[in-house]
N, C-alpha and C positions, 0 to 999 in steps of 0.2 A: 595646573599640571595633573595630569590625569595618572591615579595611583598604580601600581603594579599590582594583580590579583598572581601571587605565587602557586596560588591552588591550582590555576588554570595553566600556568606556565610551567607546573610541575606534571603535567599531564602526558602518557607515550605518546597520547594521540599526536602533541604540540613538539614534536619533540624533531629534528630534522635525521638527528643520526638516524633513529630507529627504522621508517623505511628505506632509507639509503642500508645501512645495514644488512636489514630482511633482502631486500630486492639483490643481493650483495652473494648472501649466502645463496636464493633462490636459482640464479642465473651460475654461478658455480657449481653447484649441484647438479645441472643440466651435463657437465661439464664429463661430473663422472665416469660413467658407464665408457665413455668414449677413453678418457684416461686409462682406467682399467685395463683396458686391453693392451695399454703400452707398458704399464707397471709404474705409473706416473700420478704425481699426484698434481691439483691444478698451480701451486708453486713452483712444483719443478718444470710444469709445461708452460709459464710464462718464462720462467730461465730462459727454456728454449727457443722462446718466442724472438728474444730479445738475441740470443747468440746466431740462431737464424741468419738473424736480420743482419749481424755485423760480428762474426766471429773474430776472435783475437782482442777483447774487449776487457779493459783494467773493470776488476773487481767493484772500484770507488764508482762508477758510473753504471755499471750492471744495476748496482744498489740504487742509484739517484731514478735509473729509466724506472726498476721495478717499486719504488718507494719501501726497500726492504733494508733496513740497517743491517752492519758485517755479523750482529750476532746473529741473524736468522741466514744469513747465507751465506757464512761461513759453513756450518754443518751441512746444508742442504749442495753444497757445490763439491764437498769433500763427499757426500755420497753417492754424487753424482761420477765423482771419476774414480772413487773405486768400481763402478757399477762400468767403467769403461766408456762414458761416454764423452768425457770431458778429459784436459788436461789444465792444473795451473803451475805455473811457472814466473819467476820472478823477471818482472823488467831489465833487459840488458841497459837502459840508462838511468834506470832508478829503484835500485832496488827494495824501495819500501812500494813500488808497484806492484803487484801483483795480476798476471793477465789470467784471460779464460778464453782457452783454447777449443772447438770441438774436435774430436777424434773423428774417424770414418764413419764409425758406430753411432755418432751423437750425430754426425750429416744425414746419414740414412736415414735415423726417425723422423727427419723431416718429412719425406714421402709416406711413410706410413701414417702421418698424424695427419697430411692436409685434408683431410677433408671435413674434419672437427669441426671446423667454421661455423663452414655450411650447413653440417647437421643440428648446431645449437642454434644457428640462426633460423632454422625452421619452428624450432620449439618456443621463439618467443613471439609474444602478438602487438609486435608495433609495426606501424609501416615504413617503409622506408626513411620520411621526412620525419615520423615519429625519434625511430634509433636516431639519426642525425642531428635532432635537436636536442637528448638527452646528451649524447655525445659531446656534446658542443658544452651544453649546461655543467655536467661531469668534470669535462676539464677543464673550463673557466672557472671550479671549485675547486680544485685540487690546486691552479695556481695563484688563487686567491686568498689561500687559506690565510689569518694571523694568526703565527703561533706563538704571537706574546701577551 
């Protein structure tokens, strides 16, 4: 049985978070500039991503899509509709639901942001089949994970 060398397993190089990490923060940072100009930061613009996509959508599952527990999106959705762009409101059949509604204000950024995409997608250098297989890799991670 071949021993563990801890020196070498304690190493950043060895390490899987850290460029997952790095690569993490790099490609959000792209992200900015583009926020900016909405007054958005890249948390509140996957909110949106996700309300977008399926407005009228219980809190419990906002959280699961964006892998964000209630304490980080509780505050970030309550700023959000003070800001007018959102509304929540409690389940008419189950009032420990809570839904997330967008207003007109929160529909409309959607045409102001689409084109964000596109723009970060220019600034990264994979190609097509390259992003696609990260993609794939990513989320066969993320539903793999053991967290026991």
């Amino acid at each position: 049985m071949e021993e563990i060398n801890y020196d070498e397993l304690m190493k950043l190089d060895n390490q899987l978070c850290f460029p997952l990490y790095a690569a993490a923060r790099q490609v959000v940072s792209l992200y900015t500039p583009y926020l900016k100009e909405l007054g958005l930061t890249y948390t509140q613009y996957i909110v949106f991503l996700v309300l977008w996509e399926t407005d009228g959508i219980p809190v419990g599952e906002l959280g699961r899509r964006l892998y964000l527990d209630n304490g980080t999106l509780t505050p970030l959705l309550k700023k959000l509709e003070t800001a007018g762009y959102l509304t929540r409101s409690r389940d008419t059949e189950d009032e420990r639901v809570v839904i997330v509604t967008l207003s007109e204000e929160g529909r409309a950024l959607k045409e102001r942001a689409k084109e964000i995409p596109l723009k970060v997608g220019t600034c990264i250098r994979l190609s097509e089949q390259e992003a696609m297989g990260l993609y794939a890799v990513l989320y066969k991670l993320l539903g793999g994970v053991n967290h026991g």
